[in-house]
KEDOGU-625308 format. One record per residue (C-alpha): x, y, z; residue number from 1. Coordinates in steps of 0.1 Angstrom, whole numbers. Layout:
BEGIN
      X      Y      Z    i
      X      Y      Z  NUM
...
# end
This chain:
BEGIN
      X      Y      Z    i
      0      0      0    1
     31     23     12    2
     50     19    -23    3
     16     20    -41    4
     10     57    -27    5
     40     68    -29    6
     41     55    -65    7
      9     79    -71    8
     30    106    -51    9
     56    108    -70   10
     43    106   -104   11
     14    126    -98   12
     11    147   -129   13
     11    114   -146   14
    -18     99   -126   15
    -37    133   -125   16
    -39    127   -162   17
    -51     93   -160   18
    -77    100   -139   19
    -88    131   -159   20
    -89    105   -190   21
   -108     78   -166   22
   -131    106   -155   23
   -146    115   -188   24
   -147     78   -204   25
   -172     74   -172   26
   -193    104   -181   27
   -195     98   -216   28
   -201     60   -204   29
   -230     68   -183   30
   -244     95   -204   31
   -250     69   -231   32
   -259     40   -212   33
   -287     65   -195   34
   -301     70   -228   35
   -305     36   -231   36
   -318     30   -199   37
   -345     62   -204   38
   -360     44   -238   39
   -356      7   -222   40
   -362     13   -183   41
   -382     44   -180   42
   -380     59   -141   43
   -413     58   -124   44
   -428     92   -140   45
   -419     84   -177   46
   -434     50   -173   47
   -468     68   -171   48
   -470     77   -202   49
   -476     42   -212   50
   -509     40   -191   51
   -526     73   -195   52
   -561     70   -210   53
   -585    102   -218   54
   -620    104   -234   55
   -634    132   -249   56
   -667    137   -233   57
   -697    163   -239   58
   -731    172   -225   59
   -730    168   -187   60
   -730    184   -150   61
   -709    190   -126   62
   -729    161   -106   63
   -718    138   -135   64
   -679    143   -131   65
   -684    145    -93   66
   -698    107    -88   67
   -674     91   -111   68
   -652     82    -84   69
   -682     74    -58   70
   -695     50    -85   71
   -659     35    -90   72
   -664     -4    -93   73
   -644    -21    -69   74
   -633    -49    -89   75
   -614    -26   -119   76
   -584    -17   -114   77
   -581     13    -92   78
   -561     46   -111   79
   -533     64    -94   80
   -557     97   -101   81
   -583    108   -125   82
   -591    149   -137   83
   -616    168   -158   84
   -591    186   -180   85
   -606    213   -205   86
   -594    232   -239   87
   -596    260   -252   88
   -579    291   -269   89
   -567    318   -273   90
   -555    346   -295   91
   -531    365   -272   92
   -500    353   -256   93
   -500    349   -219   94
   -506    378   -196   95
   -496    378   -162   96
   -501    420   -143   97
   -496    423   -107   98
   -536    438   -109   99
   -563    420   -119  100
   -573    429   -152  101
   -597    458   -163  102
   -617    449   -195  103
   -636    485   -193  104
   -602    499   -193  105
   -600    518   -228  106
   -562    509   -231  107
   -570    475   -221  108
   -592    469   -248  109
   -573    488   -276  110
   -545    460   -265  111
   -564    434   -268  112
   -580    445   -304  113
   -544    448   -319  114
   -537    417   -312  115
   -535    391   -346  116
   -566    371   -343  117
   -555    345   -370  118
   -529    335   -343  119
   -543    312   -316  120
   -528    294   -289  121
   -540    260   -271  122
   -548    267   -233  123
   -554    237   -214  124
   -567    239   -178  125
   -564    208   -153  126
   -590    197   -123  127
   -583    170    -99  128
   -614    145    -93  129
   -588    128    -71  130
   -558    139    -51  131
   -527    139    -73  132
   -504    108    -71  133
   -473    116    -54  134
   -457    100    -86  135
   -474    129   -108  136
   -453    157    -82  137
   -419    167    -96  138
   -416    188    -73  139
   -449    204    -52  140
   -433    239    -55  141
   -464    263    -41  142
   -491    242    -53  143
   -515    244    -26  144
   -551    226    -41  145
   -575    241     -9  146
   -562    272    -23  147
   -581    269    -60  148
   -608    292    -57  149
   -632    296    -88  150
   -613    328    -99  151
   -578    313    -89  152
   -554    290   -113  153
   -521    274   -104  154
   -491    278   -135  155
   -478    242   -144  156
   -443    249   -163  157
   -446    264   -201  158
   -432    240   -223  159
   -408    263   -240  160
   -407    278   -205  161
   -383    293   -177  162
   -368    273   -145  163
   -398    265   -117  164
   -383    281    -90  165
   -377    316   -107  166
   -411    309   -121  167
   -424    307    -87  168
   -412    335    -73  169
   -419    355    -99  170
   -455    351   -107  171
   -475    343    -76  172
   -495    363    -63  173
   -498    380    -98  174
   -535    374   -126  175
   -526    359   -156  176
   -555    365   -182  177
   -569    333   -190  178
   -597    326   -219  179
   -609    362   -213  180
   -612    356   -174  181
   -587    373   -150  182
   -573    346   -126  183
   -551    353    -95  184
   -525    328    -96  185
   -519    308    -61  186
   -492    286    -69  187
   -463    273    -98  188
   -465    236    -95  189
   -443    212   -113  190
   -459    181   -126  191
   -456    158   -148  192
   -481    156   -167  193
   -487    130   -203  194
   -478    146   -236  195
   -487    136   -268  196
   -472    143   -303  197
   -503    161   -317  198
   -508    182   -297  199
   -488    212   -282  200
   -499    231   -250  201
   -479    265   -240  202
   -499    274   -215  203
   -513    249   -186  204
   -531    257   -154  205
   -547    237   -126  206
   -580    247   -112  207
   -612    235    -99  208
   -640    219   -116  209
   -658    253   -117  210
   -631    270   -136  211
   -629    241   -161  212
   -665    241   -167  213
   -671    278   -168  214
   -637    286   -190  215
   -636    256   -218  216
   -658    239   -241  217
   -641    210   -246  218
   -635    186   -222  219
   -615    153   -212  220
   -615    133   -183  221
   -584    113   -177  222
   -575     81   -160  223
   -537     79   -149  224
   -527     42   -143  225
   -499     28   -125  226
   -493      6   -158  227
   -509     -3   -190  228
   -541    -19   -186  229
   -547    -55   -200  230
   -573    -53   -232  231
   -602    -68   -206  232
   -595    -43   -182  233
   -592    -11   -208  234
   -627    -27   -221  235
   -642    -25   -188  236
   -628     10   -181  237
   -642     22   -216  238
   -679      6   -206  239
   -676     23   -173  240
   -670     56   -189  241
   -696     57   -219  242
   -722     45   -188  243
   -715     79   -172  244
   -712    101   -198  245
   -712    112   -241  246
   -679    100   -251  247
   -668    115   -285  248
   -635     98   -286  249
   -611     78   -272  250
   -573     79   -266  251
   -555     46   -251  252
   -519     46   -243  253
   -491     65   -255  254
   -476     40   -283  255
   -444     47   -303  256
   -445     58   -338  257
   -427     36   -367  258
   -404     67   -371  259
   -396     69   -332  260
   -388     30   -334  261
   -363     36   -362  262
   -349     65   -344  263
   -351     41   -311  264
   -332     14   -335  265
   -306     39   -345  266
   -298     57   -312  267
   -294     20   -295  268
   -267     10   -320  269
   -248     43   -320  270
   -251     41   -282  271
   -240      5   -278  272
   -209     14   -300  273
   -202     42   -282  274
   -203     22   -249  275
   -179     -7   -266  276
   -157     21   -275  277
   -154     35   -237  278
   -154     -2   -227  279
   -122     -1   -254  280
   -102     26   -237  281
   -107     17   -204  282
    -90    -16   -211  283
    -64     -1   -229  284
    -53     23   -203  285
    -58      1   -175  286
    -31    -18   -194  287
    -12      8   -196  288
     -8     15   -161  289
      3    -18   -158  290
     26    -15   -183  291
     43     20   -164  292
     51     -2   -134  293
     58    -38   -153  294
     94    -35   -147  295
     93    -19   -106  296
     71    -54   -105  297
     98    -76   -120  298
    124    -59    -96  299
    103    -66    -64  300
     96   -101    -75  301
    140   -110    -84  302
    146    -93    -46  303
    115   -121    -35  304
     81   -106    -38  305
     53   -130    -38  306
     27   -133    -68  307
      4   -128    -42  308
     19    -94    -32  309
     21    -80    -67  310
     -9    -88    -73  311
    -21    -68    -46  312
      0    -42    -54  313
    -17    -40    -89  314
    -49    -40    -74  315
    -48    -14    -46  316
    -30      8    -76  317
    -60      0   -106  318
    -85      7    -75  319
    -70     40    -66  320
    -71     52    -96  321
   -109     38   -108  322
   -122     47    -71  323
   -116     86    -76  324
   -125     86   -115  325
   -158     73   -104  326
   -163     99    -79  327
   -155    124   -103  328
   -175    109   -130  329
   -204    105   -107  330
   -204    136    -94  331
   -203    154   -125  332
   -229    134   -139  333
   -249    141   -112  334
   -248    178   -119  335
   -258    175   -154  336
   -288    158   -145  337
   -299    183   -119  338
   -287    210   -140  339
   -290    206   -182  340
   -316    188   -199  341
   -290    164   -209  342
   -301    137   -193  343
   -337    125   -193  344
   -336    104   -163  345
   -361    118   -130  346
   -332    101   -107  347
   -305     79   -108  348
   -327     45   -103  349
   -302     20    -79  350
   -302     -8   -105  351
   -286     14   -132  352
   -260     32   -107  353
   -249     -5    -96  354
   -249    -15   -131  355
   -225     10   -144  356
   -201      7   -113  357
   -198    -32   -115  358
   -193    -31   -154  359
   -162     -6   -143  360
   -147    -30   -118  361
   -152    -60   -137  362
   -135    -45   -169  363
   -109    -37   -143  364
   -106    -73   -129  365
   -106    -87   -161  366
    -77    -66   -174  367
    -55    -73   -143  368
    -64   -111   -147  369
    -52   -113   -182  370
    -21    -93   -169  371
    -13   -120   -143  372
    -21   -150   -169  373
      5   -134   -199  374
     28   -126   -169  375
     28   -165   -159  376
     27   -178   -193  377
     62   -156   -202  378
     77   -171   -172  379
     71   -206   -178  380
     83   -199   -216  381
    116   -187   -199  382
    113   -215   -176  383
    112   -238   -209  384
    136   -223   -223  385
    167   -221   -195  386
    158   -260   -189  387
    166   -264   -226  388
    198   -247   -226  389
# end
């Protein structure tokens, strides 16, 4: 351990250079397998994308949405959380004033006229029939649901939009103007909420039933699953809900496109190249290591070092050196999740993080193994050929 350290020590700008190089083969290593593991092994959140299912519905009372939950059949399978979600739009981007909005206000209205009415924007407003799941909450931010009065909204994150925090701080207790209704906005809530490819939405709110109802004309209710539902129970789901109410269509669960699954082939091979190149040059400069202190091991083993003490040596040395390029590598990783939109992954799920830091000790096993094997089989070639002289 001493002569290992001082080893390091001594040739330190050498080392600092390895573990610079080990450092970045382990973020590029782990940004690629998390792609990977994103469109193979979504995290909790993603994965609900897979088992959303909304039906367009028309002609019905509040009464209506109210007992769908009441009249819930025990024996289907229960949904993480169900809303009345409603569409509209609008031809005016959104408006947020620290005053409530004046529509007798000359000004106001002279605003409003100039705007270009062949532009329109979708507005979708969100009410919970059900508490939201815990798994729909990025992050609970302000959101506050006792405090969704009939003239109040909470802002879910713009698509296009600006970081939640400075989002929240800037724009409660502010009205945005909403489908021609001023709405005091009580909270900036981040959750995560199903997309789909059709459709675009720039500007989200949650409210209560009465703002949905009184502000859109076109309504969904949504079931949110903890997983896809088997065909049986999706038909006993869609019988339930054309019992209750007008459904005018139907949307099941988010399926990929042809297009996405040739873009799914192509970023798996590029990525599982990648990852056999970084697989690659870890091997190789592992081996070089070895290589930098082949002949201080030769020189310890004529003055009567065991096999079994060089190969500890090589050991403690290779796991120096991997244990603080992991570090590095994790750490930095860790950062660009929290911080870029590189990485899709919500969290760093325990399977892949053990994954990754086996596959980096076993490449590093493997390469000191075949190390000790080509080191034995040179020695019993010399062995060979002294006895023949």
């Amino acid at each position: 351990m001493n002569r290992t350290l001082k080893y390091l020590l001594n040739n330190i700008r050498q080392n600092s250079g390895l573990i610079i190089v080990f450092t970045l083969i382990m973020i590029i290593q782990l940004l690629l397998t998390s792609e990977l593991w994103f469109k193979y092994f979504p995290t909790g959140k993603k994965a609900l994308s897979q088992s959303c299912y909304s039906f367009e519905i028309e002609d019905f009372e509040k009464e209506d949405v109210l007992r769908v939950m009441v009249d819930y059949p025990k024996s289907m399978v229960k949904p993480l959380d169900v809303q009345l979600v409603g569409m509209g739009e609008q031809n005016h981007p959104e408006l947020i004033s620290e005053n409530k909005f004046d529509e007798t206000n000359p000004e106001y209205l002279t605003l409003m006229q100039d705007m270009d009415d062949s532009y329109s924007e979708t507005v979708r407003i969100y009410a919970a029939i059900t508490s939201l799941s815990e798994r729909r909450i990025n992050d609970i931010g302000s959101y506050d649901r006792s405090k969704l009065r009939d003239n109040a909204v909470v802002l879910l994150p713009m698509r296009f939009g600006v970081a939640q925090k400075k989002r929240s701080e800037f724009d409660v207790g502010k009205y945005a103007y909403v489908l021609g209704n001023s709405l005091e906005i009580v909270g900036v809530a981040d959750i995560y909420e199903v997309s789909r490819a059709e459709y675009a939405f720039p500007f989200e709110y949650i409210g209560n039933i009465n703002t949905v109802l009184k502000l859109t004309s076109k309504h969904e209710i949504v079931f949110q699953f903890e997983k896809p539902l088997k065909s049986e129970e999706e038909s006993r789901l869609i019988a339930y809900v054309v019992k209750h109410f007008t459904v005018t269509s139907t949307k099941g669960p988010y399926v990929l496109e042809q297009d996405q699954l040739e873009s799914l082939k192509r970023l798996t091979t590029i990525s599982t190249l990648g990852i056999i190149l970084c697989f690659w040059l870890t091997i190789e400069f592992i081996w070089y290591v070895l290589e930098c202190r082949r002949k201080e091991f030769r020189v310890y083993q004529i003055c009567g070092a065991t096999e079994k003490h060089i190969t500890k040596m090589i050991l403690i040395h290779i796991s120096i050196l991997c244990f603080i390029s992991e570090c590095l590598g994790w750490g930095v990783f860790c950062l660009l999740q929290k911080f870029t939109m590189l990485i899709q992954l919500d969290n760093v799920p325990w399977l892949f993080a053990l994954i990754n830091i086996l596959l980096f000790w076993i490449i590093a096993m493997i390469v000191v193994s075949l190390n000790l094997a080509i080191e034995a089989l040179q020695k019993k070639k010399l062995g060979i050929s002294r006895t023949a002289r």
